[in-house]
N, C-alpha and C positions, 0 to 999 in steps of 0.2 A: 022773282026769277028763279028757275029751275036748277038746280046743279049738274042736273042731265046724269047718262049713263053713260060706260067705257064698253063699246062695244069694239072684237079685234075681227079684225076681216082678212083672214092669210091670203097672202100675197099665190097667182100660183106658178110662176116663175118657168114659164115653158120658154121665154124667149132667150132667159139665162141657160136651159138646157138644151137649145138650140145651137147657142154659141160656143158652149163645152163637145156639143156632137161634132161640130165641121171641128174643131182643135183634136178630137179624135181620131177623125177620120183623118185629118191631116199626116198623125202619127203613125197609124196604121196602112195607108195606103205609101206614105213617104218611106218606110220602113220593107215595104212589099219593091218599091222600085230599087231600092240602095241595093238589097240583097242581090237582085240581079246588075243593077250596077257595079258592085264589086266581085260578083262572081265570073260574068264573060263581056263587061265594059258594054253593054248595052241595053237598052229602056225593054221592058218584058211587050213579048208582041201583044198578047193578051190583055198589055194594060186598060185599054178602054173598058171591054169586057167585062173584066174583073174589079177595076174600081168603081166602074159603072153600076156593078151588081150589087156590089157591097156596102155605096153607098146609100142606092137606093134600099134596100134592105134595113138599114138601119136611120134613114129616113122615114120609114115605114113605121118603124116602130114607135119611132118620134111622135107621128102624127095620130097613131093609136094610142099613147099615153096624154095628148092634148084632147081627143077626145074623150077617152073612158076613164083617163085618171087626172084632170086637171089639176087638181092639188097635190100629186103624189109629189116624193122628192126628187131637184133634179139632179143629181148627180150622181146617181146610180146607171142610170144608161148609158150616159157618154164613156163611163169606167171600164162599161162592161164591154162596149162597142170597141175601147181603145184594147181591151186586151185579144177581142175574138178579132180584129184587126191583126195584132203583133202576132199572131199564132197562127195566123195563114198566111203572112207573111215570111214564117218561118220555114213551118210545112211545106210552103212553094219551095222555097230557096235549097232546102234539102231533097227537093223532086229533080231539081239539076244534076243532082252530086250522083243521085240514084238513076240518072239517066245515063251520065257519062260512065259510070260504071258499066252498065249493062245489068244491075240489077234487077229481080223480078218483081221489088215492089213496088209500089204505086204506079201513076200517080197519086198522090194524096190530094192536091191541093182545091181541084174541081171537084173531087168529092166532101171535103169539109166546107165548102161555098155551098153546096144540094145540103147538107147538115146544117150550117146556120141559116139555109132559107125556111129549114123544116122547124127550126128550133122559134124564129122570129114567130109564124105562123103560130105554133105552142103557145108562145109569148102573147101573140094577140088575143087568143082563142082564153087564155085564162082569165086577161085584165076583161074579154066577153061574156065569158062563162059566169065568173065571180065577182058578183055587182058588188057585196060585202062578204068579205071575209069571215065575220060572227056566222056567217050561216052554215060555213064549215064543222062548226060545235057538235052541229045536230047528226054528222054522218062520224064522231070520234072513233066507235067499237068500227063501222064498217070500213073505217082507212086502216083500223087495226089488220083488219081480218083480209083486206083486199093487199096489204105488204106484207104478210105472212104466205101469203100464195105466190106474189111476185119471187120473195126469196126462197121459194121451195121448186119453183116453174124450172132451174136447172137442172135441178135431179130427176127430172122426167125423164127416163128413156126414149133415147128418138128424138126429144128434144131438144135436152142438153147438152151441149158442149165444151170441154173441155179445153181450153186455149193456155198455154203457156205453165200448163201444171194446177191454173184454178178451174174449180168448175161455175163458174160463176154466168158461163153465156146460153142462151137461146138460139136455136138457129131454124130460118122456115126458109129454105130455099137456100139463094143464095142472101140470105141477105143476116147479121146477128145482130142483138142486141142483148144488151143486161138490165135487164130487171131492176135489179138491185137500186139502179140510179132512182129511177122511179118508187119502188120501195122506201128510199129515203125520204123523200118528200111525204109520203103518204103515214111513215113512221112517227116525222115532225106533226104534224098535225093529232095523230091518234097520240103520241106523249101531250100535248099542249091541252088536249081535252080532257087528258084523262087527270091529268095535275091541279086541273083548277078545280074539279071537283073535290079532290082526293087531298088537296094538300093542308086544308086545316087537323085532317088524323096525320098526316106523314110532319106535320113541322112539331108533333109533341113531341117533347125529350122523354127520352129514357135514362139511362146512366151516366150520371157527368164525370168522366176520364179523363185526367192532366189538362183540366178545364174546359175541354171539349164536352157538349153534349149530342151524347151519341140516341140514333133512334130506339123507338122500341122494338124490342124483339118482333112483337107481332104485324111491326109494319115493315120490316123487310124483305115481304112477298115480292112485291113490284121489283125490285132490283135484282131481288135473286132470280127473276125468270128473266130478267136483262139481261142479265148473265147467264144465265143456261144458254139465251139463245143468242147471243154474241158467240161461246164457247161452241153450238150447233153449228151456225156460220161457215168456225175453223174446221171444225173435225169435217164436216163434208164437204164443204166448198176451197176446203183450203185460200182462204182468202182472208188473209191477217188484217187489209187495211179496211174493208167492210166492216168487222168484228170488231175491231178497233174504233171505227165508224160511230157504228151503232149505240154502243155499250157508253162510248163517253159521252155521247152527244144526251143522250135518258140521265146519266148521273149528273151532267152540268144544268140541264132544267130541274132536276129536282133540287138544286144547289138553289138555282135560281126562285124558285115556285115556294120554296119555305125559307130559305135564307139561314138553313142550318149548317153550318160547317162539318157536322156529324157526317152528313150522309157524302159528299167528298172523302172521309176519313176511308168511310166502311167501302166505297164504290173504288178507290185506290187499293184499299187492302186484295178485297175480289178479283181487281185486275190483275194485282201481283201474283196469287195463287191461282190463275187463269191463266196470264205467261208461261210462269214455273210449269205448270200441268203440260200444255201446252209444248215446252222446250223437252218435258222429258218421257214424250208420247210420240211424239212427229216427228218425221225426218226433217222435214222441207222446214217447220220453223229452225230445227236446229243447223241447219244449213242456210236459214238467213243471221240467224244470227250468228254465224262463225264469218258471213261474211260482211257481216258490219263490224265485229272486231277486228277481224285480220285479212282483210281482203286479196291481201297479196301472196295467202298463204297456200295459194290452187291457182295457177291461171287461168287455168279450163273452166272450172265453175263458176268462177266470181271475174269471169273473166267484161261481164257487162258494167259491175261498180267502178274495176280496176278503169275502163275506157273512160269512164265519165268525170272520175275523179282527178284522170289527166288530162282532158277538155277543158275542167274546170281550172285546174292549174296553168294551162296554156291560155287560155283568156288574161288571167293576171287580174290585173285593176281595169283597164279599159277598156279588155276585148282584142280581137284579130281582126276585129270590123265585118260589117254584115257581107256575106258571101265569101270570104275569105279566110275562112276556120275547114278544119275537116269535120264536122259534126257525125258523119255517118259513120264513122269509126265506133262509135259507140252502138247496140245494137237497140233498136226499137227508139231511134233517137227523135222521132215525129207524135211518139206517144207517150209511153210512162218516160220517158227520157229526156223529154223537149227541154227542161229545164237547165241540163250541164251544155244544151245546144245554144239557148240564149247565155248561159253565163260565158262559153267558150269565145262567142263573137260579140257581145257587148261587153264581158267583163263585169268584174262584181260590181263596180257602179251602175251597167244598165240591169246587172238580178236585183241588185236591189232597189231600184228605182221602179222593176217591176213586182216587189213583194211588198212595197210603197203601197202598188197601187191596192192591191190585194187588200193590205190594211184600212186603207179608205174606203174600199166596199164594206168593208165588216165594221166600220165605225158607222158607216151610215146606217147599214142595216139596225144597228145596237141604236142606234139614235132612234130609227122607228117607235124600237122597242119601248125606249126610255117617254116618248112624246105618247103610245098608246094610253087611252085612257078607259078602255074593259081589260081585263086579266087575260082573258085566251088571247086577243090578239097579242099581248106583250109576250105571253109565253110562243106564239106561232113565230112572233119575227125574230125574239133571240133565239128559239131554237132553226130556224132557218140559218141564222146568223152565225149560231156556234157549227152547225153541219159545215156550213161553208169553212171557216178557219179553219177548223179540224182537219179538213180533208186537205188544204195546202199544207198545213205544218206536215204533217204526216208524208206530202209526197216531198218537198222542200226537205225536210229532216232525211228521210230516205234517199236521198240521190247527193245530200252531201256527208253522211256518215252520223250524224247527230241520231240518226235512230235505226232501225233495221228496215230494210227494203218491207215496203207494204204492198206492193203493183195498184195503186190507187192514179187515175187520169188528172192534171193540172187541170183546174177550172177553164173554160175560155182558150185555154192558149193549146193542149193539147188533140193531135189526130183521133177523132172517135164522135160519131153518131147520140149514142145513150147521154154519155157526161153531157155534151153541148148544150142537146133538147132539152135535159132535166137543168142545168143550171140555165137556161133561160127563163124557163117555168120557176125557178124559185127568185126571180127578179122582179117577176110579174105581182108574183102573192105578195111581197114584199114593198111593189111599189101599190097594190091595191090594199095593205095595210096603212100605208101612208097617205093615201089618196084620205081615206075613210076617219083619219088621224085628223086631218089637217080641215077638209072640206068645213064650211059654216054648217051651221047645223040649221035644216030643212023646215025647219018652225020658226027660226026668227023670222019678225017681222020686218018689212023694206022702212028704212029710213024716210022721213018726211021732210020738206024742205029746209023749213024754218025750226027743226027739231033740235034741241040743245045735244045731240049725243055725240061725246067724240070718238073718232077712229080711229083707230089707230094699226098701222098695216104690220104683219106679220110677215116678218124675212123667211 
């Protein structure tokens, strides 16, 4: 008698990511009715419409990861569903406030509904496009060279625009967008190709310092042009949380990709003399950073931290309740600001409850990482992984004083077209990492009846 083989066959758990999507949507669409429940005591007329849309939309996408990524993981969608839910939920509720005023902006909320139908689309079109991931490898220098023009496309004459002091936007009509968001994406992929090749000369030591070994001098090329062009970013784009973006997210893969502590050392020192440079060349850095230390030291200027930071404090622990805060006190309170909007009416138990969820994206994401079993894709999904975190800490840290105002969008939950599309898109690569991760592999052979092999199912 045979001992047989251990054969594991992953489970692919769509009907578990089924049951987390309607608990999302629960929360999201529940969350869209309160706000107007507590704001003028009655059900939004639109509700059909809007839940109906939203649903389905997110149904949609459901049904596009049971086809084209059966193994992927589930609990990244429902995550992602439950926050681009609570974030038009909010953006609605702040369409009220901006109505009864008589101000001139929005509405916003029908237009980030045409944003996540554009973004889902994205969403389908990549898990379509990108059968496997590893074939991304082969286009490394061209995603180089294709987010090198993305973040250069502002400074076109004629075509860039200049909004709120950064020049970071495009405009063809009426209609902008940034680059940039896109650039990211395309960033992550050209560092993940170019590390894997590159990282057995970048993980040699050079000089071992207070136990640290530091790289060699002549492999510092790569960073130092990370740095020039994080530091290019600032100087023309004036845009700190891009620069900030970019530059950590290249230092934390090369952390990752050779497992030197050195190059963290040297990527922290650069930053630092990147700042400093940075603080004692520019107005606008040194005017964020005056107003992240003393905010109250201008009214006029810092007059948007001072709003936000007393929203935040008006909330308390529990909030003022959905539609029941003044959020629009604050200025740009549907975009770089949504977040002292949810802390004002949910309270730091509901911010934190939504920077919870934040961290369970970025754990699943790292979990991809950790389950890959080729090197690029592991560097693709932690560097997706780390863009993503980055970019919340950064805007989180900014809007409660923990760091200097960056103007970077909340994932998900913030008013804006580029952010949505591009973090939808990197949900996709991410769940087609994991698709690719997990799927049996294409050569085993089918089981026989009477065959001694056991199965054994994969959670």
């Amino acid at each position: 008698m045979s001992t047989g083989s251990v054969q594991t066959i992953p489970r692919k758990r769509r009907g578990t990511e089924l049951f987390l999507l309607l608990a999302a949507l629960v929360v999201g669409i529940g969350a869209y009715v309160a706000a107007e429940l507590g704001y003028n005591g009655a059900v939004p007329d639109n509700l059909v419409q809007v839940a109906g849309g939203f649903a389905a939309l997110a149904l949609a996408a459901h049904v596009a990861v049971r086809l084209l990524a059966p193994y992927a993981d589930p609990v990244l969608l429902p995550l992602v569903v439950m926050l681009n839910g609570l974030g038009l939920a909010m953006i609605n509720r702040i369409d009220l406030d901006l109505a009864a005023d008589n101000r001139p902006e929005g509405p916003f909320a029908g237009q980030q509904l045409i944003w996540t139908l554009i973004g889902v689309i994205g969403f389908v079109a990549v898990l379509l496009v990108i059968r496997d991931h590893r074939r991304l490898q082969a286009y490394t220098y061209t995603m180089g060279l294709g987010a090198i023009v993305l973040l250069l496309l502002p400074l076109v004459p004629f075509l860039g625009k200049n909004i709120n002091g950064a020049q970071i936007w495009i405009g063809i009509g009426p209609l902008s967008f940034q680059p940039g968001e896109v650039a990211k994406i395309l960033l992550v992929v050209f560092f993940a190709g170019y590390l894997v090749v590159k990282r057995d000369a970048l993980a040699l030591a050079g000089r071992r310092i207070l136990g640290i070994d530091l790289p060699r001098g002549r492999d510092l090329g790569p960073i130092l042009v990370a740095w020039l062009v994080s530091l290019a970013v600032l100087v023309f784009q004036r845009d700190l949380g891009s620069s900030l973006l970019f530059f950590g997210l290249f230092v934390v893969l090369l952390y990752v990709a050779t497992e030197r502590v050195g190059w963290i050392v040297v990527g922290a020192l650069l930053f630092a003399a990147g700042a400093y440079f940075g603080y004692l060349t520019f107005a606008h850095v040194q005017a964020r950073v005056t107003g992240w230390l003393d905010p109250f030291s201008d009214p006029d200027a810092y007059f948007q931290i001072q709003q936000s930071l007393y929203g935040l404090a008006f909330g308390g622990l529990l909030g003022t309740g959905l539609g029941q805060g003044d959020p629009t006190l604050t200025p740009f309170s549907y975009s770089d600001f949504i977040v002292p909007s949810f802390g004002e009416e949910l309270g730091l138990t509901g911010l934190m409850a939504i920077v919870v969820v934040y961290a369970l994206i970025v754990e699943r994401a790292l979990r991809v990482a950790l389950l890959c079993r080729d090197a690029f894709g592991k560097l693709l999904a932690a560097g997706l992984a780390v863009a993503f975190a980055l970019q919340v800490f950064v805007v989180v840290g900014g809007v409660t004083r923990l760091i200097p105002l960056t103007g970077l969008t909340t994932p998900f939950l913030s008013y804006g077209g580029s952010s949505l599309v591009a973090n939808w898109a990197i949900i996709a690569l991410l769940l087609r990492v994991s698709h690719v991760t997990r799927r049996p592999s294409p050569s085993a052979a089918p089981l026989a009846a009477d065959d001694a092999t056991q199965v054994v199912k994969l959670r």
